[in-house]
C-alpha positions, 0 to 999 in steps of 0.5 A, a space after each residue: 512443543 509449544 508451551 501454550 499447551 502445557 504449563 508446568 510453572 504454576 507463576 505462568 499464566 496463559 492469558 484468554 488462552 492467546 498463545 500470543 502472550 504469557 504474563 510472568 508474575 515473580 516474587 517482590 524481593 523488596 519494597 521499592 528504593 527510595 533513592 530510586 528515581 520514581 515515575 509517577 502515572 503518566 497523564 496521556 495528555 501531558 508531556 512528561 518527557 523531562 528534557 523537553 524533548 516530546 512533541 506534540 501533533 501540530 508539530 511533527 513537520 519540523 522534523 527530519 526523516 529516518 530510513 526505516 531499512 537500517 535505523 528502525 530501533 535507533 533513531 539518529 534524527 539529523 534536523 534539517 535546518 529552515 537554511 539548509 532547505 531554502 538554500 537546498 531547493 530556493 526557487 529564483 526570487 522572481 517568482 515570487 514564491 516564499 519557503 514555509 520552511 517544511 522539512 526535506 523527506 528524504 530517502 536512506 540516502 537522503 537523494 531521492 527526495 530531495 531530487 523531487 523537491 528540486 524538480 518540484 522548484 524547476 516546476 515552480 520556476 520554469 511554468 509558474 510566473 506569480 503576480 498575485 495572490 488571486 485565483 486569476 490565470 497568467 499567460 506563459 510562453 514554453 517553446 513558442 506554444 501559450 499555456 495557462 497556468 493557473 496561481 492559486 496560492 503564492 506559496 505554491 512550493 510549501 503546498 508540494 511539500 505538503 503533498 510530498 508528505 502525503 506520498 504525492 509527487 511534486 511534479 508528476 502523478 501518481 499512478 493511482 491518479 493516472 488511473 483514476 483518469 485525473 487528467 485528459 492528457 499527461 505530462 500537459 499543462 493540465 497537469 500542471 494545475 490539476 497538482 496546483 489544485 490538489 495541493 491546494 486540497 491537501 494543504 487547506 485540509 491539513 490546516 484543521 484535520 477536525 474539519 469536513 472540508 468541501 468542494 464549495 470552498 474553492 470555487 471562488 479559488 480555482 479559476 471557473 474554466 478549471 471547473 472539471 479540474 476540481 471536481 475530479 482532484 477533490 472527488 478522488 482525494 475523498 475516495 482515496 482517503 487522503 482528505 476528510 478522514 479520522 475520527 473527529 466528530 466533524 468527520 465521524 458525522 458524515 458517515 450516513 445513517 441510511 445505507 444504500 449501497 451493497 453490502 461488504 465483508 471485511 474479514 479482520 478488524 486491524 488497522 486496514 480492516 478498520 480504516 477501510 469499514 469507516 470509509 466504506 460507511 462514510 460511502 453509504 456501504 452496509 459493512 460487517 467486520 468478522 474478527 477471529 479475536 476478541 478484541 480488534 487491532 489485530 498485530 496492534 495490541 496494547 495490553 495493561 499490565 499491573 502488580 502491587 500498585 503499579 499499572 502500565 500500557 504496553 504495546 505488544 505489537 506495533 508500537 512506534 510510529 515510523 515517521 510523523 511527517 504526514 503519517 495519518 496515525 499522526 493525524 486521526 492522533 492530532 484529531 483526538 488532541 493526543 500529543 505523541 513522544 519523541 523517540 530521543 536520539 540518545 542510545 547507549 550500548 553496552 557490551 556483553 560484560 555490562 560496561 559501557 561501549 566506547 562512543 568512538 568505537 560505536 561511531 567507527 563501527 556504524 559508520 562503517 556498517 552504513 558504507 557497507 550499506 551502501 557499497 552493496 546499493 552499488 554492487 547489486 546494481 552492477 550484478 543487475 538481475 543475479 542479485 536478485 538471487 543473492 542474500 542481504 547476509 551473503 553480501 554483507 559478509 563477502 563485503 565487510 571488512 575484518 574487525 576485533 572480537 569487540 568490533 565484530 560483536 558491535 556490528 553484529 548488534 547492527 545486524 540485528 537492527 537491521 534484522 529488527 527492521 525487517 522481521 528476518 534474518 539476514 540471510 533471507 533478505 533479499 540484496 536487490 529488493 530488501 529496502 525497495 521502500 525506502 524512497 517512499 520512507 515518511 519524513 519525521 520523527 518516531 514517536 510513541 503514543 502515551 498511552 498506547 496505540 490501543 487508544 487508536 484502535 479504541 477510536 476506530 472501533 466506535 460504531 463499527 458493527 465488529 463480529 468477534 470471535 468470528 474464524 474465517 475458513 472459508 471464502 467463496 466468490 463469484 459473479 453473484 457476489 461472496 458468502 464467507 464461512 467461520 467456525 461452526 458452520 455459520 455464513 456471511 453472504 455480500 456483494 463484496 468482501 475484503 480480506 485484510 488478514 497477515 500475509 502468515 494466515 494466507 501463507 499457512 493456507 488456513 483460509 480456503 478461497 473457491 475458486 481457489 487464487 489465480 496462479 500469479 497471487 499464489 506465487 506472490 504469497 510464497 515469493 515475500 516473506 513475513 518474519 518475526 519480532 518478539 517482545 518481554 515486557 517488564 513491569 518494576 516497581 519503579 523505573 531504576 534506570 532513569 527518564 532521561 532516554 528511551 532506548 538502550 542496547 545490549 551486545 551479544 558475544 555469539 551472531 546467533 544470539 545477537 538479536 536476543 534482547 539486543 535493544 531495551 525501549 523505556 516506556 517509563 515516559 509514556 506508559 503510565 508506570 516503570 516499564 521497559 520493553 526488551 526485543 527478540 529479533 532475527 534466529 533469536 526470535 524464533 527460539 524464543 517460540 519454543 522457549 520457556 517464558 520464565 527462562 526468557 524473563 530470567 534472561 533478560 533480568 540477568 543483563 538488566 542487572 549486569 549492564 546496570 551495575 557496570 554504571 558504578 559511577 553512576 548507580 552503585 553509589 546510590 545504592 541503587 540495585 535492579 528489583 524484581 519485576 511486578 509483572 512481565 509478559 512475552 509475546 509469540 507472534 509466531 504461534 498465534 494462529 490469526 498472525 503467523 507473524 510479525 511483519 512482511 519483508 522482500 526475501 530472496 526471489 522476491 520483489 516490491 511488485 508481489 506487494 502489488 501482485 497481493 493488493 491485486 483483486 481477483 473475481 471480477 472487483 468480488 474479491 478484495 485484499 488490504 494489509 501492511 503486506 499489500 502496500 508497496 511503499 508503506 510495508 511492514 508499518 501500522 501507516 501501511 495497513 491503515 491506508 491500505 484499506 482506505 485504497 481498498 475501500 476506493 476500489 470497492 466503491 469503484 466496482 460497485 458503480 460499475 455494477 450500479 451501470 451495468 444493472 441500470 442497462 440491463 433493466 431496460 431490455 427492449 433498449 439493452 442491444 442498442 445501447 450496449 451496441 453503441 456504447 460498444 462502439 463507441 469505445 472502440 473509436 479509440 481502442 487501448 490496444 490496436 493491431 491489424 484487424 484487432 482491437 482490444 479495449 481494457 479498464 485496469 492495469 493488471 494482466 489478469 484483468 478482463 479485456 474485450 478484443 474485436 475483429 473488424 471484417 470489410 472496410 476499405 480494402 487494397 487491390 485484389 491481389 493479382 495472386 489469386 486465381 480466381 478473380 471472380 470470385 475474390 472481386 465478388 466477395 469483396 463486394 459482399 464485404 463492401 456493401 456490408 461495410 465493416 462487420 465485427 465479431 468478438 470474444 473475452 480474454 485476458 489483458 496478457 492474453 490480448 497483448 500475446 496475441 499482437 506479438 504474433 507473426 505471420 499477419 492476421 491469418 496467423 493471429 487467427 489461428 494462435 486465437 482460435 487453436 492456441 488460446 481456444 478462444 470463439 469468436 462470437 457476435 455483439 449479442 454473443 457476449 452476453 451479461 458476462 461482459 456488461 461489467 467489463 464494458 460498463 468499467 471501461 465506460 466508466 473510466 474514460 467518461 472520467 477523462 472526457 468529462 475534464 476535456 469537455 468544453 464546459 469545465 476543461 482547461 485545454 480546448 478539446 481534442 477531436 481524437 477521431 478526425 483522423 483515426 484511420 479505418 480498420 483494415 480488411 482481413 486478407 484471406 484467401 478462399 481455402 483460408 474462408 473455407 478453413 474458417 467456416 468448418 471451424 465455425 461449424 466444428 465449434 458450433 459458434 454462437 451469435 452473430 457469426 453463426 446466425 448470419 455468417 455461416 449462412 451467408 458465407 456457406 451459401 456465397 461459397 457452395 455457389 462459387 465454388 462450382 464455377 
């Protein structure tokens, strides 16, 4: 039972009656040790880290990365020396080109981006010939064909290493960018400097991120014929939140007084619901946050602890920021002049009796268990799908090889790290997916916020109009717009709203979304998993064990016990007082649930005071012995109805595509979803959340314009069939998809999105078919079909619909017949498709007149393309007479609408009623 409910010791205090946390206050045996080395309050601007080890902001570039898969909890940091990187990746010195001496990013096997720094260089090298340092054009020769590359900046190679750390390909786009249509034509030269030029961006914004930066300041950089080329990468950067945003007062101004666009709900005000409000309100959005708490930061929660005359700041949930190089909590940090610390490389392990582990021991275990690591990357690939049924768990122990009773413990500890890592057991971990983010890893170190993050959270919060208190249980959307339901009956109405909730509040099902979530987003929620960390936090009177690291660990002797506080964080350094945090993960954590905070408090003051005591070299002589704490506090993640959890993980049956699958929209760009859970490269990290809501808050914009263009041709009726008809047919000079009679157009990538098919009757036509046994006939029909030219129907579907039918066999006949009894779809005129496509056209529209707008003469950078010289006519349906015959009792048993029945029906019933009787 869960002892929120009852509380049977009277030194237990339930806070604000949140089952997240309980506060343990114990008696003071003593007055603090005078020989104890004393902390005194942490100025949160000032490094007190004794060994020069904290950094500040400005120079979290010069460090290198750390995988998050394996070494979340202990952080080796190797430093990539300026040497190692220019002789890893130095562009031959002819052109002209210098190394800014930024750090490599690297994967957990420190390949992956290193190869993207190297085909960054061979882009460098092989299409960009610098003279200057001007925003002048050179000519270059690439198999006989004379391209223009443009030469904005001589350090072209340190402005892509900059746009890695933004998570930005060297060489390539992201498929984000392709998208958003940055570029007419990809894989061309235009490419090549549309990356040129949002480098460029990037960098320039990166030099002072307390500055709005704008368009004007590269015009006179970018060469004018590359015009269109900068308004798109610098409108995209904007709408996608990779530049001029945060918490600066030069940012913060830009948000507009006078709201003009639609109003959004965004259900929840942690990191993505904060980060996704601010942008919507820079965007000229009406925004109204609702949050089931009282407070906002949701699994980010930083709560003062005090006892006697100590205080101290704790982060009870996300509390390390996991890589700082280009991280945007580092940047809205380096904006408010906050210097973070630097999680020191020092961590010692102690076994279960208290002594010290040997370090030879503890460097032989764990550079075994990273080989292990890595000979199951090339298991997997050798059992190819099958792995994807099989555990992380069940490989590691099929694959390890036979320790000690003291090694096996040792290695057990690694497995909670690991367990730590992902917010799951082992054996629930998925062994083809379970570190699919990995290449994607921020480079940097892992730092603490003195202070806490809470601080952030403070920061994103002002000016944001927060409803507190406010349960979300229910969600209704349609093509009207959405109305979101809270406990007592009360309703928020919006054109849009953004669900940012965990993925343990949509797994518990506690939210009611009507119509309820298509089939595939459900399917996702149930395939990730979302698992549990737990913390004790410990207030002493002062910090007995010392400043001079900041973690340490703690060996268990049985496997189910090994990620009970299996690793201590000091928070001595940046909390403001002597604090130590203790972690619960793997099957510990869950018990940890149910378990009695007093017993959990007691526990872990009994390995404090063992381990300690085994340093008698170091303490025992001094005469230092382990206190009571002044106060403590557990938290339960796992019983904390607006959480249900810690984190997201890829458990078995999973894949990073059900992230993509849950950042899906749903209800026609109604509907939206952002959290850590919904980031594919970012998962299970407070940087995740945040820039997930800045993409969410890009899309929302998105479909608002739509919307925007679908209302401006609805308020002009007596012009409304002719241009509808025109834009129309105007998209389908290029449909995305073309088979036979057939021809589809759609606007997004994901299978469930709304697509238009149009089947194309007469044109030219072949022969008549010698087969056909009354020649008359069939000539006379051709010849109505000829004077009529080309006459289309259309009908609505899914894009997977759409893309199951072109894979019908049999010619168009069949295709007919799979569209019309297979899927139940009608066939109607232009005007039969009704309001109910105008926002599906109007987002295609809107999509290519982004690619046309870079390839017009006055702004592109490649001359124009004529795509439609050469596009072929759509061939005429083959149909023979009792096939037309069988077509129209179709029409007349489903009573077809629109142009077909109006004009066709009539025309074809007449035209056959007559030839028939020949």
């Amino acid at each position: 039972m869960d002892s929120s409910n009852q509380n049977p010791h009277p030194n237990v205090s339930n806070q604000l009656n949140d089952p997240l946390q309980f506060t343990v206050q114990l008696p003071n045996s003593s007055s603090p040790n005078t020989n104890a080395v004393q902390n005194p309050n942490l100025d949160t601007h000032v490094s007190q880290n004794p060994s020069s080890d904290a950094i500040s902001v400005e120079d979290d570039f010069l460090s290198a990365p750390i995988p998050k898969g394996t070494r979340r909890g202990r952080p080796r940091n190797p430093v990539l020396s300026l040497n190692q990187v220019q002789n890893l990746c130095t562009p031959s010195s002819s052109n002209g080109l210098s190394n800014a001496g930024l750090p490599l990013p690297a994967s957990s096997s420190g390949q992956v981006n290193k190869a993207q720094m190297q085909n960054s260089i061979n882009l460098i090298s092989k299409k960009h010939v610098s003279s200057s340092n001007s925003g002048s054009s050179v000519k270059k020769t690439v198999n006989d064909m004379s391209d223009e590359i443009i030469v904005i900046n001589k350090e072209a190679t340190a402005e892509a290493l900059i746009a890695l750390t933004a998570g930005f390909p060297a060489d390539s786009l992201t498929e984000e960018e392709i998208d958003y249509g940055v570029v007419s034509e990809v894989g061309g030269i235009e490419q090549v400097n549309y990356i040129l030029i949002r480098n460029h961006i990037i960098t320039k914004w990166r030099e002072n991120v307390s500055n709005w930066v704008t368009k004007e300041m590269f015009v006179d950089i970018v060469p004018k014929h590359c015009g269109a080329l900068l308004d798109t990468a610098y409108g995209y950067l904007v709408a996608h939140g990779y530049i001029n945003f945060g918490v600066a007062p030069g940012i913060k101004e830009r948000i507009l007084v006078e709201l003009r666009q639609p109003n959004v709900i965004v259900v929840g005000a942690g990191l993505a619901g904060l980060a996704a409000a601010r942008q919507l309100m820079t965007f000229g959005f009406k925004v109204t946050i609702l949050e089931g708490r009282r407070r906002a930061g949701g699994r980010v929660y930083t709560k003062n602890l005090v006892g006697g005359n100590r205080m101290a700041a704790v982060d009870l949930g996300g509390s390390v920021l996991t890589g700082t190089l280009g991280n945007p909590l580092g940047i809205l940090a380096r904006q408010l002049s906050f210097t973070l610390h630097k999680v020191r490389d020092k961590c010692p392990l102690y076994g279960v009796d208290g002594t010290p582990v040997d370090p030879d021991l503890d460097r032989r275990v764990e550079s075994s268990f990273n080989q292990l690591l890595d000979k199951l990357s090339k298991v997997r690939q050798s059992m190819g799908e099958v792995s994807q049924d099989v555990s992380l768990g069940a490989a590691l122990v099929t694959f390890r090889e036979a320790f000690n009773e003291e090694e096996m413990n040792l290695f057990n500890w690694h497995l909670a790290n690991l367990e730590y890592a992902n917010a799951s057991l082992v054996s629930m971990l998925s062994l083809a997916f379970w570190d699919q983010d990995d290449p994607y890893d921020m480079g940097g170190d892992h730092c603490f916020l003195p202070g806490g993050n809470g601080k952030l959270v403070q920061a994103l919060v002002e000016n944001v109009p927060i409803h507190y208190g406010k349960t979300v249980e229910a969600i209704h959307y349609g093509s009207d717009g959405v109305q979101v339901a809270v406990g007592g009956g009360q309703i928020y109405k919006g054109d849009m709203v953004l669900c940012t909730v965990p993925l343990g509040v949509l797994k518990s099902r506690s939210i009611r979304f009507i119509p309820e979530l298509p089939q595939r987003k459900l399917d996702a929620i149930k395939r990730l998993g979302f698992g549990l960390l737990n913390k004790v936090a410990l207030l002493f009177p002062h910090a007995f064990w010392g400043t001079d690291l900041d973690t340490f660990g703690h060996l268990s002797d049985h496997p189910s016990r090994r990620g009970e506080f299996f690793l201590f964080y000091s928070y001595a350094t940046v909390a403001g007082g002597p604090l130590l945090i203790a972690l619960v993960a793997g099957e510990a954590a869950y018990r940890f649930e149910t378990e009695d905070p007093t017993v959990s408090v007691r526990k872990v003051l009994r390995i404090l005071r063992e381990s300690i005591r085994a340093h008698g070299s170091i303490y025992e002589p001094q005469g230092i012995e382990v206190p009571n704490p002044l106060q403590t506090c557990c938290t339960r993640w796992g019983s904390d109805p607006l959480s249900r959890g810690s984190y997201s993980n890829v458990a078995v049956g999973a894949s990073g595509d059900d992230y993509d699958i849950l950042a899906e929209s749903v209800g026609d760009g109604r509907l939206f979803f952002a959290g850590e859970a919904t980031n594919r490269r970012y998962p299970a990290t407070m940087h995740g959340a945040l820039l997930s809501g800045f993409r969410e808050a890009a899309n929302m914009a998105h479909y608002a314009r739509v919307r925007a263009l679908s209302s401006t041709v609805e308020k002009n009726p007596s012009e409304d069939a002719h241009t509808c008809a025109s834009i129309l047919a105007d998209l389908f000079r290029q449909p995305d998809v073309e088979f036979g009679s057939f021809a589809v157009l759609y606007g997004r990538k994901d299978a469930d999105s709304m697509a238009v098919l149009r089947v194309t009757f007469g044109g030219d036509r072949k022969k008549p078919d010698q087969q056909y046994s009354n020649k008359l006939l069939f000539e006379q029909l051709q010849s109505h079909f000829n004077q009529q030219q080309e006459f289309h129907i259309y009908t609505l579907l899914s894009k997977k619909q759409a893309l199951e039918l072109r894979e019908v066999r049999g010619g168009d006949d069949a295709r007919l017949n799979y569209l019309c009894e297979k899927l139940g779809v009608k066939l109607i005129g232009r005007k039969g498709l009704g309001p109910s496509a105008d926002s599906v056209i109007a987002s295609i529209k809107a999509a290519r007149s982004n690619r046309s707008r870079k390839s017009s003469s006055s702004g592109g950078c490649s001359e124009p393309k004529d795509t439609y010289k050469h596009k072929p006519k759509h061939p005429c349906i083959s149909l023979n007479i009792s096939a037309w015959v069988a077509r129209i009792d179709y029409v007349k048993k489903n009573r077809l609408s629109g142009m077909f029945s109006s004009y066709c029906v009539a025309a074809y019933m007449h035209l056959f009623e007559r030839k028939l009787q020949l």
